[in-house]
C-alpha positions in Angstrom: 5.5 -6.5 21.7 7.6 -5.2 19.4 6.9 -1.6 18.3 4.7 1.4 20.4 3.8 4.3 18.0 3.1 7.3 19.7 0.0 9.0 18.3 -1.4 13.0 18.1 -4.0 14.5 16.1 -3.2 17.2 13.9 -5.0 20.6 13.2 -6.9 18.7 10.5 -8.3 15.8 12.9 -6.5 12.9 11.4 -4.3 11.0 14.2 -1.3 10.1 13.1 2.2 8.8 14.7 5.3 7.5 15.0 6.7 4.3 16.2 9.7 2.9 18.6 11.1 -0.5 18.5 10.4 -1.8 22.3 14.6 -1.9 22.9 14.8 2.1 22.7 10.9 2.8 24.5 13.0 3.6 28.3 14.6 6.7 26.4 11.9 7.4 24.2 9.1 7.8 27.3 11.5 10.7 28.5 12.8 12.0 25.7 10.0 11.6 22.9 10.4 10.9 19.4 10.9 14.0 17.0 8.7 15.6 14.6 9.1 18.4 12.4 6.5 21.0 13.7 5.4 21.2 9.5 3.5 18.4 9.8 0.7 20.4 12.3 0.2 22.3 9.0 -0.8 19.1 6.8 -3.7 18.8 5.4 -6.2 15.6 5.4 -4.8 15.0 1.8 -1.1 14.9 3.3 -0.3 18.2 1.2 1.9 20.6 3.5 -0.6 24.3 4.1 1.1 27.6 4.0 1.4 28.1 7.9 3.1 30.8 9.8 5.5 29.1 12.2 4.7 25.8 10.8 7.1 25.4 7.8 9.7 22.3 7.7 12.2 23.7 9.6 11.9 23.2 13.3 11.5 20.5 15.5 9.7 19.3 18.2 9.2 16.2 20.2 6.4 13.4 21.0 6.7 12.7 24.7 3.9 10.0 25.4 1.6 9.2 28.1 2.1 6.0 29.8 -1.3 6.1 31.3 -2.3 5.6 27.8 -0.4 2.7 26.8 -3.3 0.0 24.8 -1.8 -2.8 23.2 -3.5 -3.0 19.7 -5.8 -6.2 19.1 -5.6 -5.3 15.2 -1.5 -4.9 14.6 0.1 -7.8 16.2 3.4 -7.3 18.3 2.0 -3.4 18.6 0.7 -0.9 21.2 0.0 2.7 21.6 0.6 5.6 23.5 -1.2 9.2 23.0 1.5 11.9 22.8 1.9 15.5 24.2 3.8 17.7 21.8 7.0 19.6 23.6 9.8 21.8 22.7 13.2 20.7 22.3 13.4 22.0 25.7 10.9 19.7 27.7 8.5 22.6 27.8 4.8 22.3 26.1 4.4 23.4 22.8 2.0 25.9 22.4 0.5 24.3 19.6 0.2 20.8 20.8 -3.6 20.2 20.5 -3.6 17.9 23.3 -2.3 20.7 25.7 -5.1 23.2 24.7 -7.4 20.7 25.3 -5.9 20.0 29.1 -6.7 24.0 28.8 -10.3 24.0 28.1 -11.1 21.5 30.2 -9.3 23.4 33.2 -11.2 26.5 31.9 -14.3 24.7 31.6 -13.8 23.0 35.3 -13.2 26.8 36.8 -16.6 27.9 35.2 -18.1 25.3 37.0 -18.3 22.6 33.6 -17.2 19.1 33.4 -16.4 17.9 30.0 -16.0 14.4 28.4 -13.8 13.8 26.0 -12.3 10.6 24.4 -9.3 9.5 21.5 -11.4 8.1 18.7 -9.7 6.6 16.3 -10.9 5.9 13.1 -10.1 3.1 10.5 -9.9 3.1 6.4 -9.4 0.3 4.1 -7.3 0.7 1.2 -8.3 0.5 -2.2 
């Protein structure tokens, strides 16, 4: 194993991520890898939206789950982790998709609901 990327989905649906050489992952599982909060207001054509709050200044960071850890039959020397979005601070970020989520699920479990939900990710080939 060489790197672990550390995936979320953005507003749009598309995962995306970013990746950690194995050497720094004991810092990186506590203290996340940062991301400006800009790119929750991309697009699926990678072409930065006019969002309130979501402009390229500010920063937050990509803590990731250990219980998700997969190692990745189609990258060699690779694995994955999904990723909770946090503030600077260690607190969740309101806008972390993966949070509200964890929220409707709780909402839907106090209305008497169970939910199923699952990471799909999807593949393209390029041109």
């Amino acid at each position: 194993m060489r790197l672990v990327r550390f995936l979320y989905t953005d507003n749009g649906g598309v995962t995306r991520g970013k990746a950690t050489h194995v050497e720094g992952l004991p810092s990186r599982l506590t203290d996340g890898i940062g991301l400006t909060v800009a790119m929750q207001a991309m697009n699926m054509l990678d072409q930065l939206q006019p969002v309130e709050g979501l402009g390229p200044v500010g920063e937050i960071r990509l803590t990731p789950d250990p219980r998700t850890f997969t190692v990745l039959p189609y990258a060699p020397h690779a694995a994955a982790m999904t990723s909770d979005m946090r503030t600077l601070d260690g607190a969740p970020w309101e806008a972390c998709p993966r949070a509200f989520l964890a929220r409707q699920i709780a909402a839907c479990a106090a209305a008497g609901f169970s939910v199923r939900a699952a990471f799909e990710c999807e593949f393209t080939r390029s041109a």
